[in-house]
Every structure is written in structure tokens, then in C-alpha cells.
C-alpha positions in Angstrom: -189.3 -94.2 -8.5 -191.8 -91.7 -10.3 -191.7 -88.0 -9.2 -195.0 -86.8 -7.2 -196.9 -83.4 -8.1 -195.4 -80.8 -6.3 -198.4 -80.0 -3.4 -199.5 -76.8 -3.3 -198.8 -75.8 -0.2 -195.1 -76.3 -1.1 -195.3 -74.1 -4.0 -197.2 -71.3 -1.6 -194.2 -72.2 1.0 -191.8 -71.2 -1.7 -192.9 -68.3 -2.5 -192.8 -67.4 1.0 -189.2 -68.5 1.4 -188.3 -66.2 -1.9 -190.2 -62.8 0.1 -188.3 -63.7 3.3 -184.8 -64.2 2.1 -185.0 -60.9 0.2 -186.1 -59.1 3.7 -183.3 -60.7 5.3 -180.8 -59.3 2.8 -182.0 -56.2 2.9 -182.3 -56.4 6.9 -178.9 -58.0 7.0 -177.4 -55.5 4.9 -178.8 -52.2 7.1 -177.3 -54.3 10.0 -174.2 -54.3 8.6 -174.5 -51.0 7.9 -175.3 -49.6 11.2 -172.4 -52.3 12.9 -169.7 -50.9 10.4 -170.7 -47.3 11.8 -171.2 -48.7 15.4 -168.1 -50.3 15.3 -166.1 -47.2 13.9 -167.3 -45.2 16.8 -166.4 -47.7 19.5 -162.9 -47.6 17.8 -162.8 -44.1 18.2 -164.4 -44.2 21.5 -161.8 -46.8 22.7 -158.9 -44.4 21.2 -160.0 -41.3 22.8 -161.6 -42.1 26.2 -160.8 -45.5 27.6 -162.7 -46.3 30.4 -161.0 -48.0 33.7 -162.9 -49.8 36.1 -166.6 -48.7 35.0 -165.7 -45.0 35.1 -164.3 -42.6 32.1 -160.4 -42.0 32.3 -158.2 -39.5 30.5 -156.1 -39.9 27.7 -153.5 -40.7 29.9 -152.6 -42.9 31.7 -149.8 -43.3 34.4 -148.0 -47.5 34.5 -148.2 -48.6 37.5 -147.9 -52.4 39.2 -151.6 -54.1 39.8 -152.9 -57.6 40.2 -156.1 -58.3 37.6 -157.9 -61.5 36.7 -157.2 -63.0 33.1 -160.6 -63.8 31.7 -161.3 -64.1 28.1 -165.0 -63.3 27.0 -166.6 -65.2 24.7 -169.9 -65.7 22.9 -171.1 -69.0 21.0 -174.3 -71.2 21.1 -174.7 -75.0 22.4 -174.5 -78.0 20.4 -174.9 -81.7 21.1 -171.4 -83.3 22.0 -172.6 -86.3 20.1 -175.3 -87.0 17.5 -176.6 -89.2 15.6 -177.8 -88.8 11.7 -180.8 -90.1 10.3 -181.0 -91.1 6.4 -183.0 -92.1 4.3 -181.6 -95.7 3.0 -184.0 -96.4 0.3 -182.8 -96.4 -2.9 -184.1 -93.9 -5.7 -186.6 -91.1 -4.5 -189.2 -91.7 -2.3 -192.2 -89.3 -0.3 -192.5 -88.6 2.7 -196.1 -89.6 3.8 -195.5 -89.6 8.3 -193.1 -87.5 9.8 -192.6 -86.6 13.6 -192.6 -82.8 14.9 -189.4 -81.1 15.1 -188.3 -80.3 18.6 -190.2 -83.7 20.0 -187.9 -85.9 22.4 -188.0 -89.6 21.3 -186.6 -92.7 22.5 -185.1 -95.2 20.6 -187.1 -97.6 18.0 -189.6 -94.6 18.3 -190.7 -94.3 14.4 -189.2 -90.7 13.0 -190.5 -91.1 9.2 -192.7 -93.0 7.4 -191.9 -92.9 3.4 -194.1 -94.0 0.7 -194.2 -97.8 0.2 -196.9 -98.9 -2.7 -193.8 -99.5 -5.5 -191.8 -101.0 -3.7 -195.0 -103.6 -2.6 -195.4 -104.0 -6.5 -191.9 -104.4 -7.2 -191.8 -107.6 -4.1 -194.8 -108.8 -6.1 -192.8 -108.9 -9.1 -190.2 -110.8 -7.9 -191.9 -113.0 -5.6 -193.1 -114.5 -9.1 -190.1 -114.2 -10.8 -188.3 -116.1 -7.8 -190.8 -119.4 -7.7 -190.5 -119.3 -11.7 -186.7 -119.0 -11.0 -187.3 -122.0 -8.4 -189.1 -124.5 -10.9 -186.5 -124.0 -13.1 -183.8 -124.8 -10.7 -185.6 -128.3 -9.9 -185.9 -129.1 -13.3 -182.7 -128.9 -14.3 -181.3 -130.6 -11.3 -183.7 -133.3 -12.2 -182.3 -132.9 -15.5 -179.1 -133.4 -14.4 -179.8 -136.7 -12.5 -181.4 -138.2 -16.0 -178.5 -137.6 -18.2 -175.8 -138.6 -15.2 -177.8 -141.8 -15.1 -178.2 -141.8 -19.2 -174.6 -141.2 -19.3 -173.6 -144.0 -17.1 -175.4 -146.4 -18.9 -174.2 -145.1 -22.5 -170.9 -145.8 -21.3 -171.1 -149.2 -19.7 -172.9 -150.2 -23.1 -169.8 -149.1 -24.9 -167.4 -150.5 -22.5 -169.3 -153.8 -22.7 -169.2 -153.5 -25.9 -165.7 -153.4 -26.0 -165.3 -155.9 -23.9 -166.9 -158.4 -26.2 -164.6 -156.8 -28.5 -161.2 -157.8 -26.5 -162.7 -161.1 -26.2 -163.6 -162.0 -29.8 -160.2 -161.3 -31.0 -158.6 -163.0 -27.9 -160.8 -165.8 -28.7 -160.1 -165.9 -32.5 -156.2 -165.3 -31.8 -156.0 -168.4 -29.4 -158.4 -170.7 -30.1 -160.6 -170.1 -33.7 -157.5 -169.7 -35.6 -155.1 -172.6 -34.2 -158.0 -174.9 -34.3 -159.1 -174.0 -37.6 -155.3 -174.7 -38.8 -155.2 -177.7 -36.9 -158.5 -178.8 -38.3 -157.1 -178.1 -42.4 -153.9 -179.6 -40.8 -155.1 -182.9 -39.8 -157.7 -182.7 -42.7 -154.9 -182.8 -45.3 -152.9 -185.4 -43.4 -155.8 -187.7 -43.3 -156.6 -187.0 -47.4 -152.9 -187.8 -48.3 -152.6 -191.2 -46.3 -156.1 -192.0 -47.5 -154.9 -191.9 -50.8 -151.7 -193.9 -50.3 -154.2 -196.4 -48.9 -156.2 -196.6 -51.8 -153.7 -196.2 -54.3 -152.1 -199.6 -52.2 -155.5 -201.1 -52.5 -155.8 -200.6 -56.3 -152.0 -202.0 -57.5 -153.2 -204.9 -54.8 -156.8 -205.2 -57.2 -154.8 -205.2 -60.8 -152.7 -208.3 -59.3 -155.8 -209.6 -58.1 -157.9 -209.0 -61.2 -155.2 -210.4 -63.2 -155.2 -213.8 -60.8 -158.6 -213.7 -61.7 -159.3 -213.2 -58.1 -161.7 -209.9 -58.3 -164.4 -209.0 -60.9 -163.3 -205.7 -63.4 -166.2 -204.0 -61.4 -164.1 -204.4 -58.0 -160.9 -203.1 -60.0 -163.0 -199.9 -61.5 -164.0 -199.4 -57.7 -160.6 -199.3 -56.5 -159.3 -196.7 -59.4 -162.6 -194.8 -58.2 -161.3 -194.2 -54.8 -157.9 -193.1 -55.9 -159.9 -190.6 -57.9 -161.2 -189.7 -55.0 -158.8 -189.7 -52.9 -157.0 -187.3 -54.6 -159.8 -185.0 -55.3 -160.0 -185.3 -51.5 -156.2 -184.3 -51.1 -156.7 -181.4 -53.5 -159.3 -180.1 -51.6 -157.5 -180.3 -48.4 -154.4 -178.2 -49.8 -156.5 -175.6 -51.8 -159.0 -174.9 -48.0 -155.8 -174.5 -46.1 -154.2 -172.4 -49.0 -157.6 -170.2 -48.9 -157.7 -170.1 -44.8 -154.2 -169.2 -45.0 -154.0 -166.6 -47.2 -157.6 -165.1 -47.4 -159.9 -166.0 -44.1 -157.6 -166.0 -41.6 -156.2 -162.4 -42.3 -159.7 -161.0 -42.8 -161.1 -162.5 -40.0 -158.0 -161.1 -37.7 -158.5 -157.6 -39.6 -162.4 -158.1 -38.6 -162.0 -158.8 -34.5 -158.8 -156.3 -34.8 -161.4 -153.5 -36.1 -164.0 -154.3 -33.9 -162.1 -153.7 -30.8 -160.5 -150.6 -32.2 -164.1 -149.2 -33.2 -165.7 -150.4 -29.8 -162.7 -148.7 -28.2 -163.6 -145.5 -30.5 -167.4 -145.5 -29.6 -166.2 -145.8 -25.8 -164.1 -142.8 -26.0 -166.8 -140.9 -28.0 -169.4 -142.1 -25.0 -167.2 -140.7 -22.6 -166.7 -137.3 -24.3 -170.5 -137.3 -25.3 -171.3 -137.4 -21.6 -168.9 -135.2 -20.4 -170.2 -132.3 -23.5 -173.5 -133.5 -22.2 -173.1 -133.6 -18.3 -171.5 -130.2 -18.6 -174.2 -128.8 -20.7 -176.3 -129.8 -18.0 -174.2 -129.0 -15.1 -173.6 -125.5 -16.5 -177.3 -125.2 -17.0 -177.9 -125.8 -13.4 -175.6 -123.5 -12.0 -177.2 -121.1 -14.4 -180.4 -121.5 -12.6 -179.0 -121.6 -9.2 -177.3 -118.2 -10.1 -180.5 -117.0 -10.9 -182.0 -118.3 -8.1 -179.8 -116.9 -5.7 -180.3 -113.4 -7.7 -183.6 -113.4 -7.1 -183.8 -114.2 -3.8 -181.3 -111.6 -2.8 -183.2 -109.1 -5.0 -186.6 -110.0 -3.1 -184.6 -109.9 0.2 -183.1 -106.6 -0.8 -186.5 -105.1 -1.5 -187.8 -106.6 2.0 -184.8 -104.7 3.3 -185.9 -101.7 1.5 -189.5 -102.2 2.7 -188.6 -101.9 6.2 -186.4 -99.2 6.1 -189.7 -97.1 4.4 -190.4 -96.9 8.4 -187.5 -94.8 9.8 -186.8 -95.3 13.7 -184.6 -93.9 16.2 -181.4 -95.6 16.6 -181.0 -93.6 19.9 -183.4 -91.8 22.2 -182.6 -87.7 21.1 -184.4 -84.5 20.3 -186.0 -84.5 16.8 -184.3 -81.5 14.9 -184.7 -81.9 10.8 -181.5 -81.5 8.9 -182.3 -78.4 7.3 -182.6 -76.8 10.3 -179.1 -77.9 11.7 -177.5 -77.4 8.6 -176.4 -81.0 7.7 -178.8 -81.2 4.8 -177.6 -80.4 1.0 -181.0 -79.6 0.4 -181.5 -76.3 2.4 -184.0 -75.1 0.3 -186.4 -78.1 0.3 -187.9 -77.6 3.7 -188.4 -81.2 5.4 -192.0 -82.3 5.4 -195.0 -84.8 4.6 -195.2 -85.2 1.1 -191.7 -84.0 0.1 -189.2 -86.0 -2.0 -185.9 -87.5 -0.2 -183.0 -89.0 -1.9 -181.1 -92.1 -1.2 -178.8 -91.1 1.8 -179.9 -87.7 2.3 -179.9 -86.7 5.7 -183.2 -86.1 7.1 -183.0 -85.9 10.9 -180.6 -84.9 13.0 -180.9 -86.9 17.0 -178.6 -85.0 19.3 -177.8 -86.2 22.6 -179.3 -83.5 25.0 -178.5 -85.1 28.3 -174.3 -84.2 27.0 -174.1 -80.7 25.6 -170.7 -78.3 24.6 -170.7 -74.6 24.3 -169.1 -73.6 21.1 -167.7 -70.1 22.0 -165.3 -67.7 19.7 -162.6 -66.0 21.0 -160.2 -64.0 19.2 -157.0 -64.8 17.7 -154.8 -62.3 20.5 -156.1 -64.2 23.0 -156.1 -68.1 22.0 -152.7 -69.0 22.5 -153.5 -68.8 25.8 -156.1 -70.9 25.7 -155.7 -74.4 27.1 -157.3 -77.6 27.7 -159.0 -78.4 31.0 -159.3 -74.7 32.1 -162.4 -73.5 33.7 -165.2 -71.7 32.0 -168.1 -70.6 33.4 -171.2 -70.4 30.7 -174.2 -68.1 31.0 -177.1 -69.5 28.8 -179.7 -67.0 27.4 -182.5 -69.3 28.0 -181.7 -69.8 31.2 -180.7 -66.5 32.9 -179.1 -66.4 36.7 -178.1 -69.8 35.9 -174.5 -70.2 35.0 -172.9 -73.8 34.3 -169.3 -74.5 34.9 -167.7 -76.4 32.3 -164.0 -76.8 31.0 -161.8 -76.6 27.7 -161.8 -79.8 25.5 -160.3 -78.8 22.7 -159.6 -75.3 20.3 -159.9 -75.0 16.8 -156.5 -74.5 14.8 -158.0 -72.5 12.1 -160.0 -69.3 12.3 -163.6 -69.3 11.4 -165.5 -67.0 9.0 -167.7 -65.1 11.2 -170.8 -64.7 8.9 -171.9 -62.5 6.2 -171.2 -58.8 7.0 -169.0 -59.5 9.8 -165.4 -57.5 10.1 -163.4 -59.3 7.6 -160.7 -58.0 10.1 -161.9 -60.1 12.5 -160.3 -63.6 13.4 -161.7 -65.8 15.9 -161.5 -68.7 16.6 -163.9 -72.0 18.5 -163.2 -73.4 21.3 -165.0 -76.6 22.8 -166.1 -76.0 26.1 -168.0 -79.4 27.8 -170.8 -78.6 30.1 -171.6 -81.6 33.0 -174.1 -84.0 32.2 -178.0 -83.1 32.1 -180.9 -85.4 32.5 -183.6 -82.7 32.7 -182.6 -82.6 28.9 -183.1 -78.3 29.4 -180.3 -77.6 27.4 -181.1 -77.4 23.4 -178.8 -77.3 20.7 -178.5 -73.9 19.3 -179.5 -72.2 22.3 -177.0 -68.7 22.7 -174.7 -68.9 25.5 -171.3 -66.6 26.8 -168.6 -67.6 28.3 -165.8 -66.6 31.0 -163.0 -68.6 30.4 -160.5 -67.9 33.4 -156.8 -68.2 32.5 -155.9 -67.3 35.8 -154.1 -64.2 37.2 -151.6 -61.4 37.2 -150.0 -60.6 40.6 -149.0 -56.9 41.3 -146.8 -56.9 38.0 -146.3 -53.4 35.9 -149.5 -53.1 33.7 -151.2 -50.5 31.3 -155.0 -50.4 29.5 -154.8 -52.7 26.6 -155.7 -49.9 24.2 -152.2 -48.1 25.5 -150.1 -50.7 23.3 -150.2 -50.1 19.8 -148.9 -53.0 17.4 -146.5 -52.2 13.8 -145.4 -55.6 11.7 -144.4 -57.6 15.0 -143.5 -54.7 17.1 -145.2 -53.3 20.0 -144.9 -50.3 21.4 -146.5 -47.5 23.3 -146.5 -43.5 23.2 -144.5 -42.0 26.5 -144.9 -38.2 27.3 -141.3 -36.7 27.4 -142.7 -32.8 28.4 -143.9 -29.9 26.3 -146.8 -31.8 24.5 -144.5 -34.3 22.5 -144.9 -37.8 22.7 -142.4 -40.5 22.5 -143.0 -43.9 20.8 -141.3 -46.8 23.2 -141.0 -50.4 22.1 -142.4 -52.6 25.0 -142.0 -56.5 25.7 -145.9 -57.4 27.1 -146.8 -60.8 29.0 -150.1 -61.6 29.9 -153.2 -60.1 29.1 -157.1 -59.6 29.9 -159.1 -57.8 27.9 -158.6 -54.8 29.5 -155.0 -55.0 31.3 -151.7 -55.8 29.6 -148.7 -56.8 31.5 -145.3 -54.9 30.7 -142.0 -56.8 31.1 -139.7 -54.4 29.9 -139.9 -50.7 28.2 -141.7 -49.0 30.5 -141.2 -47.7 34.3 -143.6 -47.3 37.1 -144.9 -43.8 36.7 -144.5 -44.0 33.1 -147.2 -41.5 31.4 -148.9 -43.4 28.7 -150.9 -41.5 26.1 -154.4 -43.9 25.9 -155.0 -43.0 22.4 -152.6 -42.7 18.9 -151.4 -39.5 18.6 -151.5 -36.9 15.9 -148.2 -36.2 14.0 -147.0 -33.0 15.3 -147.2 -34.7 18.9 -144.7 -37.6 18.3 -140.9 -37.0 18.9 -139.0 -38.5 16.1 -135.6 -40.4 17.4 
């Protein structure tokens, strides 16, 4: 589809979008400034004075057995447990001319988008014509088809008639011209040969008559006249069997024996002219049918496109465009009327607000400890005074970047915590939240301030007084842990004086 002018409120938006990113940078960078300082100082604020129980303690500490609660704090924000993307499906680039607020709640078959529609109208056009042309075509060549079937079947009964007559002729010559003819010669020479021994008789019988004076000389010269005749006639009867024989009967066998071979030729060519010319025809007619179907499929795809111009809600949800949930590619390209979308580029985003999970980060020391099904209890900043009790449905089992200018120290990881259903539909994606996760308890077991146990390669250890201001490192074995209390199973005793922060060099006792 053609490209539309870019509005002019897009090109002012955009140059609002450059003047805000770079004050975010710049913002973002002081941040990270004043956290990296920040968090220096709570280091060192953690290392020198640890505070127990609300109040400031001293650098030492003395072990001692205590029961403590094992929750894990946590923050995150909310997000849908299911949701439903909304694409465009039209094909090529298309505007958006209708779109529905961000944020509104819609029910399902509610229209979401409206895109542009007028080429796609001219493009049915198109192929509404090129569809009946496609149709007229596809009659007449069935009808087509139909003449030369019929043309064909009556091409080849000719020919098969044809050499029919053929079969017959000969059949006819072979058993009854021929031996008749022969018969006919046959009895013709037979009848020429005894009518001259007849006549021949009768003249010797007229010179004994003419001599006895019986007969004139005129009845003698008639009797020598018919042996003349006679055998004239017997000549003729040898020579038109001798010609039959040896001159008409082969050519007229040769004659009915190529008619029927060339009657039996033209029958074959019929044949194979009407199969060339049937399949000709055929293969025409499937070519139009092909094209038929094409175009029909073409002008229902386009139908298909039409409608899906007009975007609904498969579900009912909150409206929340892509680029503001982050499923979009297009980040930049702000979602609104008159803006260009892509074929399958997300534009909406439908999550189910009535079924909402807190995504909270906790960090790596603590998330082996983490389990499925255990309770956490979710404050929501929107809703303060109001905590929600939800459960564990699953941990990630790779850490997560933390963001730009975060501690690159820092590994957390997200766990899945599923709040109870909500048909008020108060819950939003997005919305900050915090979490207690409670991983249950310690019972009166030998524990020290968490900042008392240092950590080397896989060692852990902590620094013991031994008298006289030195310090003596002792490897420890811990259990469970808050995030304030760490249980000792082995290393230390009760009464043990822990030093609460590392010490300097001169303070350690070497071994």
C-alpha cells in the first residue's frame, strides 16, 4: 500500500520524544550517581554499625540462640497472568484512521482499531471484474468442450463406418464378386467351346448335305460362318478369364485390401485427432477453472482483508497499546490515529485484569529457598493498607538484568507470585507492588547478624575476638537465613564475640 504524509503533529511529537529521552539520560545518569554513592555509604553503614531490632548496636556482637521469622523482601510490579495480543492481519502497511483510548476496559467484539480501507475497496473492485471475466471464460470453454466431445464422437463413428463398409467390400469381393465372376468366365468358356463343337458338327453335317444336293451353298457358307464364330466366341472366353485372372482380380483385391487398411488408418488418426483435440480442450478448461478458483480466492482473501480493517476484541480486557507494554518492535513509533502499522505488528496488548501476578525480584542468596506454593503477602502502591495474600507459582532460573545503572553486582532473580481472582478489575498491570514471602521459621537455634558472616571463594567465615584487640577469622557452616539473622550450625559457640564489621589488618590473628 502507498505510504501517507507523515502528520504534523507526529513530527512535533518527535521532537518531543528526542528533548525527553536526553533529560532522562541525563536524569538517569545523576541517579545513578547519587545510588552508587548512596549505596557505598549504606555498605559502610552496614559494616560499621549494624542495627538490631530498630536500634544502633556495636561492632560486636555476642552469638547467642534466638527464634526469628524467615521472610524474604521483595519488590516488583503486577502483570496480567494471561493476555491476549492484538495484530494487525492486513497485509502490507496500512493507517490507522479509529483507535480506542488506552487504559479503557472493553469487552469482547468491542471494535479496538479501525485501519484505512479505500485500496483495498478498489483492489475487490478489480477483482470482482476480473472474477466474472474469469467466469465467462470458464462457461465457454466448458461449452467448448461439449462441441468438440460431440464433434469428436461423430468424426469417429464416420470413420469407423467407414471402415466398416471397408471390411465389408472386401468380404464381399473375397466371397462372392470374385468366385462369381470366375464362375461366370468359367461357364462362359465352357458354353463357347461346346458351342463350337456344335457348330463345327453342323457344318461337316452341311458339306455332306450340300454335296447330296440337299442344302443350298448359302446354307453351307452359314454353317462355316458360325464355326467362325464360334471360335471367335471361344477366344474371347479364354482371353476375359486370362485378363480377370491375371489383371482385374488382383487389382480389385489390392483395391478393397487398401481401402480397409486406409479406412482403418483414418480411424486411428480420428481417434488421436480427438484425443489431441479433447485434451486441448480439456486442458483449456481446467486452465480457466484454475483461474477461476484464483480469483475467487483472491476476491475472498481481500473480503478477509476487508474485515479485519475493523480490529475487535477477541476477549473482554484493559486496552494498553504495545508500545506501552513493551511487546511492540516499534517503540519509537508511538501508537495512534493516522500512524502506519505493519502486517503482524502488535498493536494492543488485552490483559486479563480480573487474574493478576506480582512479579517480584529477590536476590540470588536467598532464592534457593524459594519454593512453590509458599505464602506471600503483597502490598500494592496504589492501594495502600491493603495487602493481598497470594502464593509462589513459579521462579525464574536465570537472573535478570536489573536496568540501566543498576549494581552490575547485583543478581536477582523473578519470582511469580499469583494473587486471588478480582472482579472489581482494581488491579492494573504495571502497578508497583512489595512482597513478604514467608519461608517459615528458626526456632531458638545459635544465630548472628547477617552482616557478621563474611564470604571468600565458597568459604564462610566470621571474625572471633580472642583478647587484647586481635581478631580471629573462624570458618562457620550457616543454615537458614532472613535478611537480618543467619543461623550457625557449627564454628561458633554461644557467647561467641563476633566483630559486626571486617576488620583492619593489624586486628586479625594470623593462624
Amino acid at each position: 500500500m502507498k505510504s501517507n504524509p507523515v502528520h504534523p503533529a507526529r513530527r512535533r511529537w518527535g521532537g518531543r520524544v528526542l528533548v525527553i529521552a536526553l533529560v532522562a539520560i541525563v536524569g538517569l545518569t545523576i541517579a545513578g550517581i547519587v545510588w552508587g554513592v548512596g549505596k557505598l555509604g549504606l555498605a559502610d553503614a552496614q559494616t560499621e554499625t549494624p542495627v538490631e531490632d530498630g536500634q544502633p548496636a556495636s561492632e560486636w556482637f555476642e552469638a547467642e540462640p534466638r527464634s526469628f521469622d524467615l521472610i524474604v523482601h521483595a519488590s516488583g510490579e503486577l502483570e496480567a497472568k494471561s493476555k491476549v495480543d492484538v495484530r494487525s492481519e492486513v497485509e502490507g502497511t496500512n493507517t490507522i484512521i479509529e483507535l480506542v483510548p488506552e487504559g479503557k476496559s472493553v469487552k469482547k467484539g468491542d471494535i479496538l482499531v479501525k485501519l484505512a480501507d479505500d485500496e483495498l475497496l478498489l483492489e475487490i473492485e478489480e477483482a470482482d471484474l476480473k472474477l466474472e471475466a474469469a467466469k465467462a471464460d470458464e462457461t465457454a470453454d466448458d461449452q467448448a468442450l461439449s462441441i468438440a466431445i460431440s464433434e469428436a464422437k461423430s468424426a469417429e463413428e464416420a470413420a469407423d463406418l467407414k471402415e466398416t463398409m471397408a471390411k465389408l467390400a472386401l468380404e464381399k469381393w473375397v466371397n462372392g464378386t470374385d468366385p462369381q465372376k470366375k464362375k461366370e468366365l468359367d461357364q462362359a468358356l465352357e458354353l463357347a467351346k461346346r458351342t463350337l463343337t456344335r457348330v463345327e458338327r453342323d457344318y461337316k453335317l452341311s458339306e455332306d448335305l450340300f454335296k447330296a444336293e440337299f442344302i443350298s451353298l448359302n446354307e453351307k457358307e452359314d454353317a462355316l460362318e458360325a464355326v467362325l464364330k464360334a471360335k471367335d466366341a471361344l477366344e474371347k472366353a479364354v482371353l476375359d478369364k486370362k485378363v480377370y485372372l491375371d489383371y482385374t482380380r488382383p487389382s480389385e483385391k489390392q483395391q478393397a485390401e487398401s481401402d480397409l487398411s486406409q479406412a482403418t488408418a483414418e480411424l486411428e488418426r480420428t481417434r488421436r485427432k480427438n484425443e489431441s483435440q479433447l485434451a486441448q480442450a480439456r486442458a483449456k478448461l481446467d486452465a480457466s477453472r484454475r483461474t477461476l478458483k484464483i480469483r475467487e480466492e483472491r476476491l475472498e482473501k481481500l473480503n478477509a482483508q476487508l474485515d479485519l480493517t475493523t480490529i475487535r476484541a477477541p476477549r473482554d480486557g484493559l486496552v494498553v497499546y504495545s508500545t506501552s507494554s513493551g511487546s511492540s518492535r516499534y517503540r519509537h513509533e508511538s501508537i495512534e490515529e493516522g500512524r502506519e502499522v505493519r502486517y503482524n505488528e502488535v498493536l494492543i496488548v488485552l490483559p486479563d485484569t480480573s487474574h493478576m501476578i506480582a512479579v517480584i525480584k529477590v536476590h540470588e542468596a536467598v532464592v534457593r529457598q524459594i519454593r512453590e506454593g509458599q505464602k506471600v503477602s503483597i502490598s500494592i502502591d496504589a492501594r495502600q493498607g491493603k495487602p493481598i495474600e497470594g502464593k509462589v507459582v513459579s521462579k525464574g532460573v536465570m537472573a535478570v538484568d536489573s536496568g540501566w545503572g543498576s549494581n552490575p553486582d547485583l543478581r536477582e532473580y523473578e519470582v511469580k507470585v499469583e494473587l486471588p481472582p478480582s472482579a472489581d478489575g482494581e488491579l492494573k498491570p504495571s502497578m508497583r507492588c512489595r512482597g513478604q514471602i514467608h519461608l517459615g521459621s528458626v526456632d531458638n537455634k545459635l544465630a548472628v547478624p547477617i552482616q557478621a558472616v563474611h564470604t571468600r571463594d565458597r568459604e564462610r567465615f566470621c571474625y572471633v575476638d580472642i583478647g587484647n584487640g586481635k581478631v580471629k577469622r573462624v570458618a562457620v557452616k550457616i543454615g537458614r537465613s532472613s535478611e537480618e539473622w543467619v543461623e550457625i550450625k557449627s564454628g561458633l559457640e554461644t557467647g561467641s564475640r563476633i566483630l559486626m564489621r571486617r576488620p583492619r589488618p593489624d586486628e586479625v590473628m594470623e593462624d
